[in-house]
C-alpha positions as CSV (number, residue, x, y, z in Angstrom):
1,X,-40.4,19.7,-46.5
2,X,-40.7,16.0,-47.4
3,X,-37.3,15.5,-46.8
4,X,-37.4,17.2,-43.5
5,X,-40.6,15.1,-42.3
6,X,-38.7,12.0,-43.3
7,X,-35.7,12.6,-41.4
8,X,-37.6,13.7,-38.4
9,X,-39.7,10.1,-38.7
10,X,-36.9,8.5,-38.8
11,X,-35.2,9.8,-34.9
12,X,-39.3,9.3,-34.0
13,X,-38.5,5.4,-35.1
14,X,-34.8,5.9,-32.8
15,X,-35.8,7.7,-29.8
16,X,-39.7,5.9,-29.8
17,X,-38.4,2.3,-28.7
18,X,-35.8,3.3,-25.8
19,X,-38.4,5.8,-24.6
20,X,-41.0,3.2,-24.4
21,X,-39.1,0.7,-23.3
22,X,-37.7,3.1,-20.2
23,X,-41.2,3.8,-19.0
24,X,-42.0,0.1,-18.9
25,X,-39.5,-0.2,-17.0
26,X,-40.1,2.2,-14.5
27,X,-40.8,0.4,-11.3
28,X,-39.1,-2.9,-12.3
29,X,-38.0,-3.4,-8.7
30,X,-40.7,-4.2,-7.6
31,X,-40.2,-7.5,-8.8
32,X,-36.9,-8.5,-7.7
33,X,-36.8,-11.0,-5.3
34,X,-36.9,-9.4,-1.8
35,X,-35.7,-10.7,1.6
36,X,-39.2,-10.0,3.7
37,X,-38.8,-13.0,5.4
38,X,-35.2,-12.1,6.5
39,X,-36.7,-8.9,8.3
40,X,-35.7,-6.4,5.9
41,X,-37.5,-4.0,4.1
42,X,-36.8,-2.2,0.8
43,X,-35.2,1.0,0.9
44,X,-36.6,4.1,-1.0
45,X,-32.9,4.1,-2.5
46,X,-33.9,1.6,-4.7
47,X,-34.0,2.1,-8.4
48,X,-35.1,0.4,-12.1
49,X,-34.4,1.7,-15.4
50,X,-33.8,0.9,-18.8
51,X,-30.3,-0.2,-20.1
52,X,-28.3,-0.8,-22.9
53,X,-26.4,-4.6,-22.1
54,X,-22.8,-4.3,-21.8
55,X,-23.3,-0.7,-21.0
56,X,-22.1,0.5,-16.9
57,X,-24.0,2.6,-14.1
58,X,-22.7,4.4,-11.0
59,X,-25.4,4.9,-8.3
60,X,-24.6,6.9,-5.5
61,X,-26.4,6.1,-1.6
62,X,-26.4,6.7,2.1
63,X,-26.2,4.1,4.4
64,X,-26.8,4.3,7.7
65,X,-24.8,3.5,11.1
66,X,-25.8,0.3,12.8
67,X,-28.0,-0.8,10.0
68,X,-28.1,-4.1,7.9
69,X,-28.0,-3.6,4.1
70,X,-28.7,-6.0,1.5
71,X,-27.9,-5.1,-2.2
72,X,-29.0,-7.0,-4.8
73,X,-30.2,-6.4,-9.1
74,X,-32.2,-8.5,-11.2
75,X,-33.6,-8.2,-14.9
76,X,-37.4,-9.7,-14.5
77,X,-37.9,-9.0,-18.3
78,X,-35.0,-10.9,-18.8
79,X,-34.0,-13.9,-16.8
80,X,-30.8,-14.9,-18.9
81,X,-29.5,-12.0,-17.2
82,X,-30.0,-12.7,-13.9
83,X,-27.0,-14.3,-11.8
84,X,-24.1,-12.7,-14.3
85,X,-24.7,-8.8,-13.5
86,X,-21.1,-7.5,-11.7
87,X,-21.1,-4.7,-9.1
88,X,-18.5,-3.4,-6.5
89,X,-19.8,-1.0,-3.7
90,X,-17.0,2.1,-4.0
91,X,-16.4,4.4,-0.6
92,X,-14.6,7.7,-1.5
93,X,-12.4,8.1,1.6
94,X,-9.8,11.0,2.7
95,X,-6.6,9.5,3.4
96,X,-4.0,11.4,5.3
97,X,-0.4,11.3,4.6
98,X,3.2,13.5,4.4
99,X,4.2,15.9,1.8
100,X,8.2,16.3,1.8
101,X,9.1,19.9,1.3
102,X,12.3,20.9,0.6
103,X,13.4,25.4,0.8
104,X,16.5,27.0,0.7
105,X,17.8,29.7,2.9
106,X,21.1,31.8,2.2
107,X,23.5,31.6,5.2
108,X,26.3,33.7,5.9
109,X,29.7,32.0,6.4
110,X,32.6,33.4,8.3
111,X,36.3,32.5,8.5
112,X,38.5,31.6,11.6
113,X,38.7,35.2,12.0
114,X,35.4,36.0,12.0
115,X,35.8,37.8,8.7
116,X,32.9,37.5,6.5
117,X,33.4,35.4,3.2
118,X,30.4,35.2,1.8
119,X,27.0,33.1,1.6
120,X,26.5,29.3,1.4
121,X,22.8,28.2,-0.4
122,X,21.4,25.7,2.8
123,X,19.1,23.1,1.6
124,X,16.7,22.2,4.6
125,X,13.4,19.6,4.2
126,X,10.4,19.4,6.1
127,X,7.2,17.8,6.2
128,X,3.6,19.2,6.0
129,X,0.4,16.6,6.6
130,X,-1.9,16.5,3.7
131,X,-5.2,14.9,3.2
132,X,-6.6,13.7,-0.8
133,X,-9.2,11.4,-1.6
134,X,-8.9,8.2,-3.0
135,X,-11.6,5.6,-3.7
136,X,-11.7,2.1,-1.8
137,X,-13.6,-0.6,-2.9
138,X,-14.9,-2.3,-0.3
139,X,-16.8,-5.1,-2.2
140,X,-16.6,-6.8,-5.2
141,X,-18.8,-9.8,-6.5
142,X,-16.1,-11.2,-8.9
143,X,-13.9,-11.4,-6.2
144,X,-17.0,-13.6,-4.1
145,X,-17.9,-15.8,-6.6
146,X,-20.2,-13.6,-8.7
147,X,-22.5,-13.2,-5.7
148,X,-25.5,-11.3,-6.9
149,X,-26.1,-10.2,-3.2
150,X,-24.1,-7.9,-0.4
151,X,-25.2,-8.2,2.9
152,X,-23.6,-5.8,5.4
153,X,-23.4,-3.8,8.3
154,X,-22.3,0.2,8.4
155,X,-20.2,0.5,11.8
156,X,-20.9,4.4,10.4
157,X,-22.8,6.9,8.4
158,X,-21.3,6.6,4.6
159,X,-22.0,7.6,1.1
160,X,-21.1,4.5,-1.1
161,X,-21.4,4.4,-4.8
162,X,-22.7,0.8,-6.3
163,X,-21.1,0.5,-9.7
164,X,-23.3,-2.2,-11.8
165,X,-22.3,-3.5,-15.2
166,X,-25.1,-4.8,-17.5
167,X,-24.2,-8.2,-18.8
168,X,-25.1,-8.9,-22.7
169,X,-27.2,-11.7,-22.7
170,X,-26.1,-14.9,-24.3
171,X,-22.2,-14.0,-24.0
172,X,-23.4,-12.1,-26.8
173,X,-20.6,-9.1,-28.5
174,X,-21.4,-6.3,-26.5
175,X,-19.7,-4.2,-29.9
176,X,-23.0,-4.6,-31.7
177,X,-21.8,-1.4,-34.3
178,X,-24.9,0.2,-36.6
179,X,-27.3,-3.1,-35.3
180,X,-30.1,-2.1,-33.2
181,X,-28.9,-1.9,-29.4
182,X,-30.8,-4.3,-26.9
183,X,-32.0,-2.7,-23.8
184,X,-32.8,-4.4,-20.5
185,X,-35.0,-3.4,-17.7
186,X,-32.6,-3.9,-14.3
187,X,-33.8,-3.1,-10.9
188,X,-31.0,-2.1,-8.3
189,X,-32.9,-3.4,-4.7
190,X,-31.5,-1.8,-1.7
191,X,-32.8,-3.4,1.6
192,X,-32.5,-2.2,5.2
193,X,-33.5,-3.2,8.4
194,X,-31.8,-2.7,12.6
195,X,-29.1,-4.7,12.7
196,X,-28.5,-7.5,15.4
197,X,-27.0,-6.2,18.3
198,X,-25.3,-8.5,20.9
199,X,-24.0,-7.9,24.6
200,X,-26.0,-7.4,27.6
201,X,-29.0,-5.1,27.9
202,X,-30.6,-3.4,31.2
C-alpha cells in the first residue's frame, strides 16, 4: 500500500504542474495586444492555452465573406517568446483534374473475303473528371519576414486551419529528454471587423 501511495504521489507531482499551469492560462488572450483602434474587434474564435515550447497546434476557424481578419499570438507570461512564434494559415481545397482510363474490348477481325479469322484485344483510353482535396497554404510568416500578424480579406466563406509552432525560449534545445518540460501560456487572437468597401454607393 505504501508503495502504491508513492507511486500515485509521484503522477500527482507530474500531472499537478501542467494542470495548474493550464488553468492560469485560461483566458491569456485577453492580454494580447489588440487592434481597437484599427476598428476591429476580437472574434469569439479566439483561444489561450497552455503549451509545451517547441511543441505544434492546428486550430481550425470560419471566416467570413467580405470581412477583415487579423491573426495574431502572443506569450504575456513570457515575453522572450513573443516576435519568434511561426504560423501558416492552411485552406483544404477540392481541386479538379483528369483521370486517364485505359479498357479493352475484343474485336472481331475478318479477311478480304469476309471470312472470320478470329479476335484482336483493342486497347482504347478515356478520360473521367475527378475531384481530391489537397491543402494550400495561403500564408506563411517565414516567408514575410516572421510577421507575427495576418491581415486579410475573405472574397468567400472558408474554413482555414492556423498551424502555430511554439518557439523554445532562448534558442533553447527543444529535445529536453527526462528534464522537466517548460510550458508557455500562448494566446491565438482572431480579430474581425466589415471590411472597406470602395466604388460608388446610391
Amino acid at each position: 500500500m505504501k508503495r502504491l501511495f508513492t507511486n500515485l504521489f509521484l503522477v500527482a507531482l507530474v500531472i499537478a504542474p501542467s494542470a495548474l499551469f493550464s488553468q492560469n492560462c485560461r483566458d491569456i488572450v485577453k492580454y494580447c495586444s489588440h487592434a481597437k483602434r484599427d476598428g476591429f474587434l476580437r472574434n469569439g474564435q479566439s483561444l489561450s492555452g497552455a503549451f509545451v515550447e517547441g511543441d505544434t497546434a492546428e486550430v481550425t476557424i470560419i471566416v467570413y465573406k467580405d470581412m477583415e481578419y487579423r491573426i495574431s499570438l502572443c506569450s504575456p507570461t513570457k515575453d522572450e517568446l513573443d516576435g519568434k512564434f511561426e504560423f501558416q494559415v492552411v485552406e483544404n481545397i477540392t481541386k479538379p483534374g483528369w483521370k486517364e482510363i485505359v479498357t479493352f474490348e475484343m474485336e472481331e477481325k475478318y479477311d478480304e473475303y469476309g471470312d472470320f479469322v478470329g479476335e484482336e484485344k483493342i486497347e482504347k483510353k478515356s478520360r473521367r473528371r475527378v475531384y481530391k482535396k489537397v491543402d494550400v497554404v495561403r500564408y506563411d510568416n517565414k516567408k514575410d519576414q516572421d510577421a507575427q500578424e495576418f491581415i486579410f480579406v475573405s472574397d468567400k466563406t472558408r474554413k482555414l486551419t492556423i498551424k502555430v509552432y511554439i518557439p523554445v525560449a532562448d534558442g533553447g534545445d527543444e529535445s529536453q529528454g527526462l528534464g522537466a518540460e517548460t510550458y508557455a501560456c500562448v494566446g491565438l487572437l482572431i480579430e474581425h471587423q466589415p471590411s472597406f468597401k470602395t466604388g460608388f454607393n446610391r
